[in-house]
VOBA-1610 file (N, C-alpha, C; in pm, whole numbers, padded with zeros to 5 digits, always signed):
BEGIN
Unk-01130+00741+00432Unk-01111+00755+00289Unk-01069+00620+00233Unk-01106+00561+00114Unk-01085+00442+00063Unk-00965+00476-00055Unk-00961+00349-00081Unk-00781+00394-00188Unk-00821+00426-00295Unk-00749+00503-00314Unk-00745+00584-00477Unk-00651+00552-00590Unk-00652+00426-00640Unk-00567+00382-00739Unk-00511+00528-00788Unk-00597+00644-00835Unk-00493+00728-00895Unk-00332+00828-00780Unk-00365+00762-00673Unk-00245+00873-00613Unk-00166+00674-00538Unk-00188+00586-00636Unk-00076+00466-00658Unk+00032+00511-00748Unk+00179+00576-00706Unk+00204+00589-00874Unk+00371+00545-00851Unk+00379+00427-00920Unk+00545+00335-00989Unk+00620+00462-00960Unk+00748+00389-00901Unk+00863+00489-00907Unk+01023+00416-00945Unk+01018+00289-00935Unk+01074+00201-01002Unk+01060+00068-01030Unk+01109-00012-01120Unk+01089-00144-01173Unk+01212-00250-01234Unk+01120-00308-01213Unk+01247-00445-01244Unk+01198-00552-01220Unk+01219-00640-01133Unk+01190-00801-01132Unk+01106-00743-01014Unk+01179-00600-00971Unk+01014-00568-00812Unk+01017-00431-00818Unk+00853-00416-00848Unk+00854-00266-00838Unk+00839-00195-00763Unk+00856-00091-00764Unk+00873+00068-00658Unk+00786+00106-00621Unk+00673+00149-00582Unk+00558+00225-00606Unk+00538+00337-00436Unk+00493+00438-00502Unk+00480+00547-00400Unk+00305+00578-00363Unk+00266+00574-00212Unk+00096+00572-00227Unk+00082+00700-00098Unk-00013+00807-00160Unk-00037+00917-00032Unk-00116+00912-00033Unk-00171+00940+00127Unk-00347+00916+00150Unk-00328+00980+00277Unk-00434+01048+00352Unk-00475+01108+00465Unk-00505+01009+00564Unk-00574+00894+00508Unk-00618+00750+00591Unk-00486+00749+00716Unk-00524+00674+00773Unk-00439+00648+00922Unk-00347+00499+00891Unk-00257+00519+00954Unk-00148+00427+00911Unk-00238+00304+00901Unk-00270+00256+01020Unk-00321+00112+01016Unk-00415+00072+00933Unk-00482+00148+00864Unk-00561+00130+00714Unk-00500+00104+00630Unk-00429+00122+00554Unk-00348+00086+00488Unk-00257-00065+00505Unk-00230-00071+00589Unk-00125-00225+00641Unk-00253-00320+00651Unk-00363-00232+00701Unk-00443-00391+00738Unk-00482-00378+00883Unk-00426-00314+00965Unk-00416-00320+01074Unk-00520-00308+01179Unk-00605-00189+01055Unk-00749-00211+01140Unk-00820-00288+01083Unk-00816-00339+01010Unk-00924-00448+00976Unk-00948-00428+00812Unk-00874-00311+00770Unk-00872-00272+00617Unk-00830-00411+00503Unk-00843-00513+00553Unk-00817-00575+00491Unk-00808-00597+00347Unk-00711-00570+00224Unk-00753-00569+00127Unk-00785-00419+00033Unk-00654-00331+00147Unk-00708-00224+00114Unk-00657-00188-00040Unk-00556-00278-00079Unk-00508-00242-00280Unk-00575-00333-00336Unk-00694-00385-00292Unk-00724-00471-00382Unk-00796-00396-00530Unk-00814-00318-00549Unk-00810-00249-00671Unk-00726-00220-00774Unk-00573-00236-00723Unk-00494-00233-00802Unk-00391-00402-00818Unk-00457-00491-00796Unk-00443-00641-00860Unk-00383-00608-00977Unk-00441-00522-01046Unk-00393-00554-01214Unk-00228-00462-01177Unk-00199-00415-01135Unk-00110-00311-01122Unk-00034-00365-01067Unk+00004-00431-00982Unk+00078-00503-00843Unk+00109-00658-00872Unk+00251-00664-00818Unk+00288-00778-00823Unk+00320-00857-00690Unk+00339-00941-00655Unk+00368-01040-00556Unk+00554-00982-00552Unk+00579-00974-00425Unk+00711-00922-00360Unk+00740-00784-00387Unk+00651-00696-00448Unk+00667-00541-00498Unk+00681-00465-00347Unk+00682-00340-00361Unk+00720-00256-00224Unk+00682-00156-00255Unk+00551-00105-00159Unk+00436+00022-00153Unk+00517+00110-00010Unk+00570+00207-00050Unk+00642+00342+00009Unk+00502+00395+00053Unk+00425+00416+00177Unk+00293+00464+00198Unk+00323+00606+00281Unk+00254+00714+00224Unk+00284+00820+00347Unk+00158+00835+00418Unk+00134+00822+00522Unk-00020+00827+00583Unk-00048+00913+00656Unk-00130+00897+00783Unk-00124+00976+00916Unk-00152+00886+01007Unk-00139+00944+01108Unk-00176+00888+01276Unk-00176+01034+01359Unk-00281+01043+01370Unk-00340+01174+01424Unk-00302+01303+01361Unk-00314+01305+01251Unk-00253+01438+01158Unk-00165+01450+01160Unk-00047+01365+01206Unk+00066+01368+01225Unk+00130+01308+01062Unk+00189+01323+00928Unk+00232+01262+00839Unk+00322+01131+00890Unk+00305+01016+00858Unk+00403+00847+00846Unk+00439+00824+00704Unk+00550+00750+00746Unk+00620+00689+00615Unk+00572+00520+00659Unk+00547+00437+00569Unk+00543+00277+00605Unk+00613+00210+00489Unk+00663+00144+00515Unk+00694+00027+00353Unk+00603-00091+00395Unk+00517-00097+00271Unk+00499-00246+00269Unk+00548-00341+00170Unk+00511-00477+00208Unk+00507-00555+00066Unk+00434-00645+00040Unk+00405-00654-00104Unk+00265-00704-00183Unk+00294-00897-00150Unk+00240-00939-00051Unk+00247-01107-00061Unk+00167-01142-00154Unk+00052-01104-00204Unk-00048-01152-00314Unk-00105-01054-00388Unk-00073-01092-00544Unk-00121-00998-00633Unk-00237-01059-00714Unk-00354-01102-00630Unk-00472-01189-00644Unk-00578-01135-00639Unk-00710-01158-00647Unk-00854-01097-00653Unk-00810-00964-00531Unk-00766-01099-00441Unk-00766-00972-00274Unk-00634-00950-00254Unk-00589-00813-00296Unk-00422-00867-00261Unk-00387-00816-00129Unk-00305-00871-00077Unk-00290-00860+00036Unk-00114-00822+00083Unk-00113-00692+00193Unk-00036-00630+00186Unk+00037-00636+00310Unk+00164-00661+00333Unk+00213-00685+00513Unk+00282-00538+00521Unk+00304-00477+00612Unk+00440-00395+00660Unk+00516-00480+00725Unk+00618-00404+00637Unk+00721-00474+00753Unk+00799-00401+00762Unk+00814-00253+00793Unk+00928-00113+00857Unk+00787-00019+00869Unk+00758+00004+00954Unk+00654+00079+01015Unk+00674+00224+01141
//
């Protein structure tokens, strides 16, 4: 499944925002991990550089929590975990 800007949705803000993202996709899609490289790049306009994406995913139907954070809020933005 590819990202769905609409189930991206802010949960707080300030100088860095909050944002909450659910998807069925497998953890490592999301981080990048398989090769998803670029997987928010749809939401550039939405996303800032140092923001923090709360991701709930799966890994074998099993539900994950991940935090990431937004290093680039550019054409391709690009997303690290870093509590996985």
């Amino acid at each position: 499944m590819a990202f769905a800007i609409a189930d991206l949705k802010k949960v707080a803000g300030g100088a860095v925002g909050i944002w909450h993202y659910s998807t069925t996709d497998a953890t490592g899609t999301s981080s990048g991990q398989t090769g998803e490289s670029g997987y928010f790049t749809n939401a550039t306009s939405e996303l800032k550089q140092n923001d923090i994406i709360i991701v709930v995913a799966s890994t074998g139907g099993t539900r994950t929590v991940d935090i990431h954070v937004v290093n680039s809020a550019t054409a391709a933005t690009t997303v690290t975990t870093i509590i996985g």
